[in-house]
N, C-alpha and C positions, 0 to 999 in steps of 0.2 A: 488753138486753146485746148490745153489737157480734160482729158474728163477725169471722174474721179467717182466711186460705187458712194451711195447715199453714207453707209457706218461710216466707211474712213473720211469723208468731209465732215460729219457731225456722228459722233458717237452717240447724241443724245436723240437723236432726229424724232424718236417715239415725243419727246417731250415738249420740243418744236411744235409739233402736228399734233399737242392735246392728246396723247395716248394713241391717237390713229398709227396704223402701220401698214403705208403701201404694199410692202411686198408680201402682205400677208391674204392679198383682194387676189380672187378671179378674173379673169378678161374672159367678154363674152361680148358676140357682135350686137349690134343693136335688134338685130330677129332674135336678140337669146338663143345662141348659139355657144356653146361654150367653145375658146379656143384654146387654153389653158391655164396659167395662173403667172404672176408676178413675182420674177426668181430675185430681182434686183433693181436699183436705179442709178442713170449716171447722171452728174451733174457737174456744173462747170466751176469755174472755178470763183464763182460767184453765189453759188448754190443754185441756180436755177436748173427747174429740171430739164435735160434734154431730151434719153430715151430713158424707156422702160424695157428694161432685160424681163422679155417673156418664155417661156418654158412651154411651150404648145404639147397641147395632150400628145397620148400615143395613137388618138383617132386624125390630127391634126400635123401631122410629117412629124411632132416628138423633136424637136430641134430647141437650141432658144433663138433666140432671133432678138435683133432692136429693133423697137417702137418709136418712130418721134412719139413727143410728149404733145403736140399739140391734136395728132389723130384719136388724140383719148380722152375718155370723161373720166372722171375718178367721181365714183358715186360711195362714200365712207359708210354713209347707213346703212346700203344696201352690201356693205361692201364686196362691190366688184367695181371692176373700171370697162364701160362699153368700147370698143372702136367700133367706125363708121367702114362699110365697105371692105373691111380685112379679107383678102381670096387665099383661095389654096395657090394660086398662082403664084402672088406677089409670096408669099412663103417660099415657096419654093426657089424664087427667086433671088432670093433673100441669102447669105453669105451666114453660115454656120457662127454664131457668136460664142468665143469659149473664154471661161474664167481669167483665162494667163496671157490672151490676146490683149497688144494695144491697139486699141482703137484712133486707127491715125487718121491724117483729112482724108484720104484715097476710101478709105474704110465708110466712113460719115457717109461720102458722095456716093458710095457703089449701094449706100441702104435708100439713099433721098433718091437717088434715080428709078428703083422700083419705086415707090411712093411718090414721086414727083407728077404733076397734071402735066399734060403736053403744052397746055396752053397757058402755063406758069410766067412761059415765057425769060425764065430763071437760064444764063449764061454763067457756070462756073468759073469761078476764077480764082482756084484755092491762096493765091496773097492777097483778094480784097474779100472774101466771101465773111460774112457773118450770119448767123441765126436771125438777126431783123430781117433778114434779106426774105425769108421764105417762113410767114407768121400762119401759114395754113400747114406747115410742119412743127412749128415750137412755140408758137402764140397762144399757149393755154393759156397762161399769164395775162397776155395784155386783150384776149377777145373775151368770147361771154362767158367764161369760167371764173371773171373773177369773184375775190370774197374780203369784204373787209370787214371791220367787229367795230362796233357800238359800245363805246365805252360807260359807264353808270358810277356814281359816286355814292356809297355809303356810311353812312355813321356807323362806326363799330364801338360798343362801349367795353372798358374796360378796366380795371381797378389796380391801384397802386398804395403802398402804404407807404406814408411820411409823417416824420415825428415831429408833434405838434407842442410838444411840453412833456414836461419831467417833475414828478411826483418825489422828494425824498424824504422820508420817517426817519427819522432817529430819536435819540432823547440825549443830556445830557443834566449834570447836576448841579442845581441851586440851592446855595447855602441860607439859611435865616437863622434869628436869635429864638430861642423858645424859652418861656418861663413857664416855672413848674412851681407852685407853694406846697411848702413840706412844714407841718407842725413840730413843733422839738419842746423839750424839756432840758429845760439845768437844772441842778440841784445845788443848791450854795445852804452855808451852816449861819445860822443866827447865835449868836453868844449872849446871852441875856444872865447880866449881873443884876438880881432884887436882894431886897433886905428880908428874910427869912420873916416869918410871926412870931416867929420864937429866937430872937434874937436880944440879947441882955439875959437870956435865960441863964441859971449856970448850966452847964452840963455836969452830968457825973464824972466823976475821975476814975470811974471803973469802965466806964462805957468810952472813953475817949482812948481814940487811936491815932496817933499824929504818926503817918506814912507818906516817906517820900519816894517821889520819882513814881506816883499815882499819875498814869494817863488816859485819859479816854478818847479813844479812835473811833472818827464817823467817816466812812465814805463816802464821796462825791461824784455825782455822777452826772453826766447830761445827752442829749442826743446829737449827732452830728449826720446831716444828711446824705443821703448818697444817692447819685444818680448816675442810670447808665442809660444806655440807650438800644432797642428795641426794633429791627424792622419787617416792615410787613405789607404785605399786597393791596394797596391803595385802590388802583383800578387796569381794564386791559384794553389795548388799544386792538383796533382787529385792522388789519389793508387791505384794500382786494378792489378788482378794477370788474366794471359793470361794461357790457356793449350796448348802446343805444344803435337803433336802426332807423335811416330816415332815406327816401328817395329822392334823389337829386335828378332833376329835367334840365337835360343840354340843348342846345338848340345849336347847330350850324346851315352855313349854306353848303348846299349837295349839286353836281352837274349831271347831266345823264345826257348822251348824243341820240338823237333819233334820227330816223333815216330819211330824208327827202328822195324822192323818186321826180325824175322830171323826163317828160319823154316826147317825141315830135312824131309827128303823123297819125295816121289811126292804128295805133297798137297796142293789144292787150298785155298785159302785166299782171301776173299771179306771185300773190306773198306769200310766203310760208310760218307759220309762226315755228316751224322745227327749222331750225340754222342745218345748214349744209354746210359739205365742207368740199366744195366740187375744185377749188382751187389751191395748185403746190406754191 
């Protein structure tokens, strides 16, 4: 099975692992020893981790070397990762690892034979071999490093606007009849024929003028109404929209996992309420 360095299987690997970044941890034996730091990781083609490409100090032979992934603790908090038992020996032992090398099965076998227990009792057999084969060299995974997460359910509130109605103002115009009363005048001529008091009188024949085509002109006159029309500002209408503020209470159901612990014999078990991240 090919291996493959941690970026080029997941570019994103920081985001995977919550911001953690293996290769940026110290390795240090479990007496706190430092032995150098974490140059890289290979992983298969599965993502699980296999070795950890170490970089040992220049007090520490200075080489990089692989690590099975299961001789190691990866402590995030503290970030450094411990191995158990690491010697100068198996170091040395150990087949220079370089950037541009592949890592073939010959390769894998010549690092698990330094790190291999004699009493493993492990018969290589590079067409049946796998990583289940030898879980005290890659069983970080499935031994006591594991970590699994607790999941919680939240209400989260939130606000939307949706349109509930529609306001429109306009005006338009209505017609009516109006009446108006207007006082008027005519003028019209009365002709009044009487018989004079002095009538049967004679008249003088020196005083008398008999003139014809004598007129007399009266003018006539009356009023005739006139109306026109006038307009003017009645009243003003004003629009404008108010916000009323009211709290609204949701209620939903929410799940949250908690953890059961179940365990056989007489064995102590300490919780931590700070989460670890001891498992890739």
């Amino acid at each position: 099975m090919p291996l493959h360095k941690l970026e080029h299987f997941d570019p994103n690997y920081r985001e995977t692992f919550d911001g953690d970044d293996v290769r940026a941890l110290d390795l240090y034996t479990e007496g706190g020893d430092r032995v150098g730091s974490v140059a890289d990781v290979l992983v298969d083609d599965e993502g699980h981790f296999r070795y950890l490409v170490i970089d040992t100090s220049s007090d520490f032979l200075g080489k990089k070397i692989l690590l099975p992934i299961g001789l190691s603790r990866i402590d995030y908090p503290a970030k450094r990762v411990y191995v158990d038992g690491l010697s100068r020996h198996q170091v040395e032992g150990l087949v220079e690892y370089r950037e541009d090398m592949v890592v073939d099965h010959d390769y894998e076998e010549n690092v698990r034979r330094v790190f291999r227990s004699p009493s493993s009792g492990v018969n290589y057999d590079r067409n049946t071999y796998n990583y289940q084969t030898e879980p005290a060299l890659y069983g970080l995974n499935e031994q006591a490093h594991q970590t699994f997460r607790l999941y919680e359910e939240r209400l989260i509130a939130s606000k939307y606007r949706i349109k509930t109605g529609e306001v429109t103002v306009g005006k338009h115009i209505e017609t009516d009849t109006a009446s108006v009363t207007v006082p008027i005048q005519k003028e019209r001529v009365v002709i009044e024929r009487v018989v004079p008091t002095e009538a049967g009188k004679v008249v003088d024949p020196n005083e008398l003028k008999f003139q014809e085509g004598e007129v007399a002109r009266i003018e006539v006159y009356e009023e005739t109404p006139e109306i026109r029309k006038e307009a003017f500002v009645r009243e003003e209408v004003r629009v404008k929209k108010v916000v009323e503020r009211e709290t609204v209470e949701t209620q939903s159901t929410i799940r949250r996992e908690e953890l059961d612990v179940d365990t056989e014999g007489n064995l102590q078990v300490q919780e931590h309420d700070t989460p670890t991240h001891e498992t890739i």
